[in-house]
C-alpha positions as CSV (number, residue, x, y, z in Angstrom):
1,X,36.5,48.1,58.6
2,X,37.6,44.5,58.7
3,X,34.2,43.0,59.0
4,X,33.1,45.2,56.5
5,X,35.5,43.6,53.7
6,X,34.8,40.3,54.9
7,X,30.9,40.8,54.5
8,X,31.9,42.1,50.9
9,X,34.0,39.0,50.3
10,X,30.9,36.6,51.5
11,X,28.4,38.2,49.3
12,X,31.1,38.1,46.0
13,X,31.3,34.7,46.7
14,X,27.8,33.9,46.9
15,X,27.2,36.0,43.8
16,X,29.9,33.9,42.1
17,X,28.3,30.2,43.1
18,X,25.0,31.6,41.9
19,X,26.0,32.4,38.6
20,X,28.1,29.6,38.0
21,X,25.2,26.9,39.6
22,X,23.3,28.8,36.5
23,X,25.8,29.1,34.0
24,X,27.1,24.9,34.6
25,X,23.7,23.2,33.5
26,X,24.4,24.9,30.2
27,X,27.8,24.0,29.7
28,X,26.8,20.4,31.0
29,X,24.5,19.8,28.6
30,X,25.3,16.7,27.0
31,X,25.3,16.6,23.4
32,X,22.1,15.6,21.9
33,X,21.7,13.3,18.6
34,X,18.8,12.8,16.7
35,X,18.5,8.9,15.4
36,X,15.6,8.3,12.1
37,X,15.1,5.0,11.2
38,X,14.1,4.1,8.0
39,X,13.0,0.8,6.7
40,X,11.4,-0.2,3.5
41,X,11.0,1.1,0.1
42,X,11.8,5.0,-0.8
43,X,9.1,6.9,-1.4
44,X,7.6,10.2,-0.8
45,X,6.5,10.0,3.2
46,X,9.6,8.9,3.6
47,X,11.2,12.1,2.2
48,X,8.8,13.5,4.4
49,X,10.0,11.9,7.2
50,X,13.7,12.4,6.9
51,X,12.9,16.2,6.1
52,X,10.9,16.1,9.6
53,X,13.6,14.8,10.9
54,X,16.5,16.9,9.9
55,X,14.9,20.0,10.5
56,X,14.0,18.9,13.8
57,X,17.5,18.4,14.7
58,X,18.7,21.7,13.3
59,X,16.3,24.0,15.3
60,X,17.2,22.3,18.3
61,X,21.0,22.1,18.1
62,X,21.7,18.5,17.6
63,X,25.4,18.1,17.0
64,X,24.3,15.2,14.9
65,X,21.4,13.3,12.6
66,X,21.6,9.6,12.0
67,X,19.3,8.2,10.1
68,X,19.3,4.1,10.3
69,X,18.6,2.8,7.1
70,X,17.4,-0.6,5.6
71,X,16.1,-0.4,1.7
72,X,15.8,-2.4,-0.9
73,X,15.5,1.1,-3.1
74,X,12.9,3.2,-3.8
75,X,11.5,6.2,-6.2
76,X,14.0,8.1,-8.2
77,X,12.1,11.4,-7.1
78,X,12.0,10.7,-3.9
79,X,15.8,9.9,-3.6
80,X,16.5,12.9,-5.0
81,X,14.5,14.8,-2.5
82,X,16.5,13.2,0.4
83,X,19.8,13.1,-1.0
84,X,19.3,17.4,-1.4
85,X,18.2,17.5,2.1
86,X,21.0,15.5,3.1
87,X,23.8,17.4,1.0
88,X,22.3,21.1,2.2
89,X,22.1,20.4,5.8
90,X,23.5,22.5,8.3
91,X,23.9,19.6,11.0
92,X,25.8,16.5,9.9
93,X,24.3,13.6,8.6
94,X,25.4,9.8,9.1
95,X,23.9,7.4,7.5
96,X,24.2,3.6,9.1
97,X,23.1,1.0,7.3
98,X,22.2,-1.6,10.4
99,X,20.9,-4.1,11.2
100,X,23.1,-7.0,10.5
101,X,21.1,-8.6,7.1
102,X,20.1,-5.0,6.3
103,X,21.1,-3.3,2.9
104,X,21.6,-0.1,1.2
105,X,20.0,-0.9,-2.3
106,X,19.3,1.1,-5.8
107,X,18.2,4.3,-3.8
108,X,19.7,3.3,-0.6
109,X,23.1,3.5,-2.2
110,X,22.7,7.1,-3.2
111,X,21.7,8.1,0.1
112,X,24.4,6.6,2.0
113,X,27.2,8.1,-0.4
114,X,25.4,11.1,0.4
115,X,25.7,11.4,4.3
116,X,28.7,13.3,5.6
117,X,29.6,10.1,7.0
118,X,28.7,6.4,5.7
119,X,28.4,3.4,8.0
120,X,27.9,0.0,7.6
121,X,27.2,-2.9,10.0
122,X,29.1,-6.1,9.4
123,X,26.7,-8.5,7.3
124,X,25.1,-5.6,5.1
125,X,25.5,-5.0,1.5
126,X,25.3,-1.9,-1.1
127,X,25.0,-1.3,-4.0
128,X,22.9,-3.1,-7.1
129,X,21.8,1.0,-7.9
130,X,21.0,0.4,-11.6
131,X,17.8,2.6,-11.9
132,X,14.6,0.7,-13.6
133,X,11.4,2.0,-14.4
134,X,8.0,1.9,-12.2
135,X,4.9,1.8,-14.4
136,X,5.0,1.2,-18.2
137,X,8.3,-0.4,-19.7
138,X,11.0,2.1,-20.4
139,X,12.4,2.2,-24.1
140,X,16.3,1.3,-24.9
141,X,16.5,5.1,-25.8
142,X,15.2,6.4,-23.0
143,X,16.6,3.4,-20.2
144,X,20.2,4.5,-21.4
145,X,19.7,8.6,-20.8
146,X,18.2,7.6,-17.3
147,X,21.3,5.1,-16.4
148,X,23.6,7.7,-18.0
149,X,22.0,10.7,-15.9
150,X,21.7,7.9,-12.5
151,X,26.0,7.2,-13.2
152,X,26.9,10.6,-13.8
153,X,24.5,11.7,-10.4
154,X,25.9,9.5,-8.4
155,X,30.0,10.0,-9.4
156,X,29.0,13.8,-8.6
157,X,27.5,12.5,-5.0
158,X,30.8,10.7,-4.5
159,X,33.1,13.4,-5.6
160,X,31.6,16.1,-3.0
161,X,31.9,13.5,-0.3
162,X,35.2,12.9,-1.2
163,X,34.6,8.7,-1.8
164,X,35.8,6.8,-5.0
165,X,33.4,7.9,-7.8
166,X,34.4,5.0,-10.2
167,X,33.2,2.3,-7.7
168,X,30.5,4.2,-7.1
169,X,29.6,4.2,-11.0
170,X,29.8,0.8,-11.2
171,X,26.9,0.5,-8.4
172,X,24.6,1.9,-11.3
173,X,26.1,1.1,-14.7
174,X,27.1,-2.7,-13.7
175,X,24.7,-3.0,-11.0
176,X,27.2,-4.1,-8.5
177,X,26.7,-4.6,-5.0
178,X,29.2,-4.3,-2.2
179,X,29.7,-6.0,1.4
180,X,31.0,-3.7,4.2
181,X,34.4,-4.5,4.1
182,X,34.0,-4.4,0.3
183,X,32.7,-0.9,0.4
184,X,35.2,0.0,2.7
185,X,38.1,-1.1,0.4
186,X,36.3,1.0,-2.3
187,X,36.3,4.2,-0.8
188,X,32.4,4.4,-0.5
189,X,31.8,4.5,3.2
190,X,33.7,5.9,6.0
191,X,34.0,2.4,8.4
192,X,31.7,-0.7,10.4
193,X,29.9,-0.4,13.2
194,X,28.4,-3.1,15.8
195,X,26.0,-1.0,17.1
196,X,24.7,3.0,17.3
197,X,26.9,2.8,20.8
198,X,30.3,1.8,19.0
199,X,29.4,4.2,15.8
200,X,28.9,7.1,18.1
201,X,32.1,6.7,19.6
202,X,34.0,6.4,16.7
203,X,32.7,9.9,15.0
204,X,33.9,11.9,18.6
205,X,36.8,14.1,16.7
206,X,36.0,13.4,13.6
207,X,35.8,17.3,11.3
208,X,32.5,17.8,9.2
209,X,32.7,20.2,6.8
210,X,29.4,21.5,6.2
211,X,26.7,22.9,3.6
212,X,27.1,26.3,4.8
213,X,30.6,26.2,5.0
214,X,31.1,25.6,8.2
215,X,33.6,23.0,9.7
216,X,33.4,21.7,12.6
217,X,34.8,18.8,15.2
218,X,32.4,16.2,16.3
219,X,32.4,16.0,20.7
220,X,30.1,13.1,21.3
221,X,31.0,12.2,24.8
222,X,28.3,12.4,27.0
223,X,26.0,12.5,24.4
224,X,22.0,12.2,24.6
225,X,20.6,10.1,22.3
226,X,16.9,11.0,20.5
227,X,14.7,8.4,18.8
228,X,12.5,10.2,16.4
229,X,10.9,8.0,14.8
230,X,8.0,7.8,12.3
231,X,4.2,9.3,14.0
232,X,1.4,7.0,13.5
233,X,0.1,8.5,10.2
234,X,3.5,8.2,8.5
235,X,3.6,4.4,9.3
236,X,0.2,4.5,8.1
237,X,0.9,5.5,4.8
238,X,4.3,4.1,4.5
239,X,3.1,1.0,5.1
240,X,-0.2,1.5,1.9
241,X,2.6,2.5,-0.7
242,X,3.2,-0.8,-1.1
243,X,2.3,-2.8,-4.6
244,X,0.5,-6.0,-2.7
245,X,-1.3,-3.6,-0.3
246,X,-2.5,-1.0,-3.3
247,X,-3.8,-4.1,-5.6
248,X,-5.5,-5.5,-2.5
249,X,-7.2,-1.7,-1.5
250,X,-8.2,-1.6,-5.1
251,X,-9.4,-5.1,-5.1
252,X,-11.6,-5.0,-2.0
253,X,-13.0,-1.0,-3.1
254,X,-14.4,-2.3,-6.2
255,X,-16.1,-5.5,-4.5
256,X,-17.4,-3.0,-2.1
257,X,-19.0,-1.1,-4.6
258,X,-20.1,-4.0,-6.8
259,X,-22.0,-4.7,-3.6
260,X,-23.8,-1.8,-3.0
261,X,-24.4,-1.4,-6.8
262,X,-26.2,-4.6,-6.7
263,X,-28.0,-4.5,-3.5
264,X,-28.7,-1.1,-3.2
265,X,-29.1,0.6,0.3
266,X,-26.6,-1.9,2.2
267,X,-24.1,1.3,3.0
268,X,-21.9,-0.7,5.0
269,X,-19.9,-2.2,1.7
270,X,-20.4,1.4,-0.3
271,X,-18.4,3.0,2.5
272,X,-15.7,0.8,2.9
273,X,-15.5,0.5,-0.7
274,X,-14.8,4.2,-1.0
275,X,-12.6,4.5,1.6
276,X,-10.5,1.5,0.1
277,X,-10.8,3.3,-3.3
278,X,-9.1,6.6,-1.8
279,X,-6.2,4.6,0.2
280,X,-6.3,2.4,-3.2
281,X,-5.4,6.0,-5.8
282,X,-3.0,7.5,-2.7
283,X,-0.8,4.2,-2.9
284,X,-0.9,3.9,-7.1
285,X,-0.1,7.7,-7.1
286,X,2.8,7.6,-5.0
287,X,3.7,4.5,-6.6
288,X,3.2,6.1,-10.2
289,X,1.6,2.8,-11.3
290,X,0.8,1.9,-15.0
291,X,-2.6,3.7,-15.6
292,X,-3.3,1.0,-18.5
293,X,-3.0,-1.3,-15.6
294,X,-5.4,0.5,-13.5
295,X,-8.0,1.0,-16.1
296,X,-7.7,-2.5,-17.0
297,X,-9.1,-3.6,-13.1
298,X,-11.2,-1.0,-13.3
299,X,-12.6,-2.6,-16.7
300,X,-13.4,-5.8,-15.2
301,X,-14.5,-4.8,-12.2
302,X,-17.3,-3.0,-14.5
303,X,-18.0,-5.9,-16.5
304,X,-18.7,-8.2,-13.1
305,X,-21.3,-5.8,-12.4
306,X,-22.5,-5.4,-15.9
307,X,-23.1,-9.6,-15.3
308,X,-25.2,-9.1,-12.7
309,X,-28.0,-6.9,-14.8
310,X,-27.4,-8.4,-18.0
311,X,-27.7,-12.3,-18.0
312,X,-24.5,-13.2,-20.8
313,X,-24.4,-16.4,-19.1
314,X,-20.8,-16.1,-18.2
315,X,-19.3,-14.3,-21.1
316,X,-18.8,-10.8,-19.3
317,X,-17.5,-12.9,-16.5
318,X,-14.8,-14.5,-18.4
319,X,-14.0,-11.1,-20.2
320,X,-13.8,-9.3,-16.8
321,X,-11.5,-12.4,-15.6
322,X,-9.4,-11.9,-18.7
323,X,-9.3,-7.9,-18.2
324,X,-8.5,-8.6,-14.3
325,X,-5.4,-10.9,-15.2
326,X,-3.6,-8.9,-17.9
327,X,-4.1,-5.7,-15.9
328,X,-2.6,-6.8,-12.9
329,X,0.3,-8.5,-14.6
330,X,1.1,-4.3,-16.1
331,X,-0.1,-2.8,-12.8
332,X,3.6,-2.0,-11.6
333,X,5.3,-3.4,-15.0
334,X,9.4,-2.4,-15.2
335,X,12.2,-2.9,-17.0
336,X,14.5,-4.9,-14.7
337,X,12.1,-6.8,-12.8
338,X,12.8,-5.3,-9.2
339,X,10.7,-7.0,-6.5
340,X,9.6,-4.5,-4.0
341,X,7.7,-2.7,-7.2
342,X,5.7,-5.8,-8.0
343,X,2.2,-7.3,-7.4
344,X,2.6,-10.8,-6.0
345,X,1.8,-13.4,-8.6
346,X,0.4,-15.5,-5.5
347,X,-2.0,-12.7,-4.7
348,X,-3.3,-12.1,-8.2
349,X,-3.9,-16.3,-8.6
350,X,-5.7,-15.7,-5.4
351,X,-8.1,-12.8,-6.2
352,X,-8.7,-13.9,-9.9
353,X,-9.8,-17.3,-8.1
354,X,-11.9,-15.6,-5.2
355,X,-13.3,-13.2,-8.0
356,X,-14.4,-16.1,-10.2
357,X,-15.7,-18.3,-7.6
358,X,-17.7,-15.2,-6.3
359,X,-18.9,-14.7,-10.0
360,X,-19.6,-18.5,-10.9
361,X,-21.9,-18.7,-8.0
362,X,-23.9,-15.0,-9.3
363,X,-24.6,-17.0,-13.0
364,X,-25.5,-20.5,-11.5
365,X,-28.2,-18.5,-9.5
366,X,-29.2,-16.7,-12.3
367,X,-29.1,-19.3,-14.4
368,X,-31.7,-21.7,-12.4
369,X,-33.5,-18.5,-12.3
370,X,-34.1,-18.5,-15.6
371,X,-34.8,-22.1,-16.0
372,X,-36.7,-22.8,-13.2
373,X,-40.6,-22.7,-13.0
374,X,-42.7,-19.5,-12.0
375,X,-43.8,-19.9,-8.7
376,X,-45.6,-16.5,-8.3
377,X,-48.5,-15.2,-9.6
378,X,-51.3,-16.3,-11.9
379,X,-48.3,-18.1,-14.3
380,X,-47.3,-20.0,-10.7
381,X,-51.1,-21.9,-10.2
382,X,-50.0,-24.0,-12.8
383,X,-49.7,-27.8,-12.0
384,X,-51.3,-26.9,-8.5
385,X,-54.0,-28.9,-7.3
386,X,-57.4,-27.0,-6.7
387,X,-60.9,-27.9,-5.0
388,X,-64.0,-27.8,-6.5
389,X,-66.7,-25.3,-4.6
390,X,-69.3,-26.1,-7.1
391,X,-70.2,-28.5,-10.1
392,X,-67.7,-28.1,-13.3
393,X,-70.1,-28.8,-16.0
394,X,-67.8,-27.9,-17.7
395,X,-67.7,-24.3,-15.8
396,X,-67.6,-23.3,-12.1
397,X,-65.6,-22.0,-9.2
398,X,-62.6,-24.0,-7.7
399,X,-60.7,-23.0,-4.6
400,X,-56.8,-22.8,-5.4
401,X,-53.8,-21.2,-3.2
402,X,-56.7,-19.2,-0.5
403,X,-58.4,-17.8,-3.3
404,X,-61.5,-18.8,-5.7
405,X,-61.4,-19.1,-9.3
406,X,-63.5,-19.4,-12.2
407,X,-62.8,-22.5,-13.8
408,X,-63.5,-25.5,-16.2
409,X,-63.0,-28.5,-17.1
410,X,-61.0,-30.3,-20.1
411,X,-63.7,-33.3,-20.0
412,X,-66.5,-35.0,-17.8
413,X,-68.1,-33.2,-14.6
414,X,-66.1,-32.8,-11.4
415,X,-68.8,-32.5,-8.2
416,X,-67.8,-30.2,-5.6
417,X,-65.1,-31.2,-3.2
418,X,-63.5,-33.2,-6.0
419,X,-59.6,-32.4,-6.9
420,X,-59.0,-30.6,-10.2
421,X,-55.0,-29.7,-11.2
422,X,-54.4,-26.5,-13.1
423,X,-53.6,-26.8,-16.8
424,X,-53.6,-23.0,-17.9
425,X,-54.5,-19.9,-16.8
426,X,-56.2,-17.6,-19.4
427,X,-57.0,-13.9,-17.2
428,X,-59.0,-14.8,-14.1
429,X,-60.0,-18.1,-16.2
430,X,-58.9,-21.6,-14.9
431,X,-58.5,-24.5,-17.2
432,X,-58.5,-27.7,-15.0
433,X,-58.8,-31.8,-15.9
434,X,-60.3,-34.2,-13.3
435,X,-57.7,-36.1,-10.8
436,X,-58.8,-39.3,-10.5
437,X,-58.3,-39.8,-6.7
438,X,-61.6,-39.8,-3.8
439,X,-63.8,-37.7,-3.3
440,X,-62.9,-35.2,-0.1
């Protein structure tokens, strides 16, 4: 009976280490946290991303989603997109404004007051959130209901997240920008971190309380850390919704065409011109630039090629030159002046010069077209020098460019062999005078 038990007891045991060698890899699993960097101006495959992103870490059970940011602001529609997904997740969401240098700014601000928990690294800044206008030039009217709507969206942000909703005000309604010990004194983030290492540490106990309702303690010890970053094709067209890029894709899709409008048949400059012009109306859309502006290009552009069939001798030029100018001046023209919305007045001086040069050097060819002497044809034998084949008295035949013409002469006889010069050309009729020079 004894051995019987014991037997028992060995194969208990054995069941025991077999379920606990497969129940411990669960219940060792470190933590994992999904990390989305974000850097550069706010716009709508950014939202994209972030969405990506945060869903990504909610299907697979991230305890946390940090998203690294660095902006200098962005689209108002956009923003609004992210801070929603931000203030509806169901995993929490830091925000960390990092590198050192790095800031939160105009739509950066209302993303990081959004995040259940707000980070800074030393040297950043936030702030400077008063909203301007992308495109045509917003009326008083209408500027003051968007700052109005901007103040009272972002004291709402701030109240939810329990931070100081007056500061945050003044981030819209005075413009004003904070450091990271600033924003810390003003109750807009939570506290500074070194480095994702140091920030991680410092949220391990710290209690979310959710979208859904749900609270919960942060455990980040052990954690596994996820870089999900953006694919290829959202760097791709992050990187096009960009002002300089968008005038220099329009730019380079109407020379293109010009091109292949003017020397038909060439296909290589018609399909890079097209596929500029598609990059070129993806980056203004998302953009939401000025469509005065873009007509304005668009304008010139057509009276360049209009100079090349119809000689004005430089006065569609300097009208396309003149349309080229004011239009890219309005392309992204704002209220406030922010920078990352505007074409580079470098880069316009440049193109308007490249555009002209390319233009001046069309209408001095076609110019000394027009000027300079036939050389083809029956209007071209003029001023040659012919041979007589037989005696001009006054008429005969002369031999001029490999071919033999009827011909005769002003005054005198010429004998054959003798060199005429062409004087006029009436049909298939020559009308030569003698060259005094030896006989051949």
């Amino acid at each position: 009976m004894q051995p019987v038990k014991l037997k028992c007891g060995y194969i208990l045991l054995l069941v025991f280490l077999w379920v606990a060698a497969l129940v411990s890899p669960a219940n060792a699993a470190s933590p994992n946290i999904q990390v989305l960097r974000v850097d550069g101006t706010i716009v709508p495959i950014v939202a994209d991303y972030i969405e990506r992103g945060i869903s990504g870490a909610e299907s697979d059970g991230s305890i946390a989603c940090i998203i690294v940011l660095d902006t200098p602001g962005g689209l108002l529609d956009s923003t609004e997109d992210i801070v929603q997904l931000i203030l509806n997740a169901s995993v929490p969401i830091i925000v960390y404004v990092s590198p050192g240098g790095a800031w939160a700014a105009s739509a950066g601000t209302f993303i990081t007051l959004a995040a259940h928990v707000a980070v800074m690294a030393p040297g950043t800044s936030i702030g400077a959130a008063h909203p301007v206008s992308v495109g045509e030039e917003m009326p008083a009217e209408h500027a003051k209901k968007v700052t109005e709507y901007s103040a009272a969206w972002i004291r709402s942000i701030a109240e939810k997240r329990g931070r100081n909703p007056e500061q945050a005000e003044l981030a819209v309604t005075e413009s004003k920008s904070f450091t990271a010990t600033e924003a810390i004194g003003a109750g807009l983030v939570d506290f500074t971190a070194e480095n994702l290492e140091t920030l991680i540490a410092q949220l391990n106990g710290k209690k979310i309380s959710l979208a859904n309702g749900k609270e919960i303690i942060m455990n980040t010890t052990d954690y596994l850390l996820t870089l999900n970053y953006m694919n290829w094709i959202e760097r791709f067209l992050h990187t096009i919704s960009n002002p300089n890029i968008a005038y220099v894709l329009l730019t380079l899709a109407t020379i293109g065409l010009i091109t292949e409008i003017s020397n038909p048949g060439m296909i290589f400059p018609g399909v890079i011109g097209g596929i500029c012009l598609l990059m070129a109306f993806y980056s203004l859309g998302t953009l939401n630039a000025y469509w005065g502006g873009i007509l304005l290009i668009l304008l010139a552009f057509g009276l360049f090629v209009a100079e090349i069939f119809v000689t004005s001798f430089g006065i569609l030029t300097a009208g396309g030159l003149v349309s080229l100018v004011v239009g890219s001046l309005i392309l992204f023209s704002q209220s406030e002046g922010l920078p990352v919305f505007e074409v580079n007045r470098g880069l316009i001086a440049v193109v308007v010069f490249l555009v002209a040069a390319i233009f001046i050097f069309i209408i001095g060819a076609v110019v000394k077209g027009q000027i300079r002497r036939v050389t083809t044809g029956a209007e071209g034998l003029v001023g040659k020098v012919a041979v007589a084949r037989t005696k001009l008295d006054p008429k005969g035949m002369v031999f001029v460019e490999g071919e033999l013409w009827t011909a005769v002469v002003d005054r005198g006889t010429v004998e054959p062999e003798e060199d005429v010069t062409v004087t006029k050309v009436e049909g298939l009729k020559l009308s030569v005078t003698r060259k005094e020079n030896r006989r051949r």
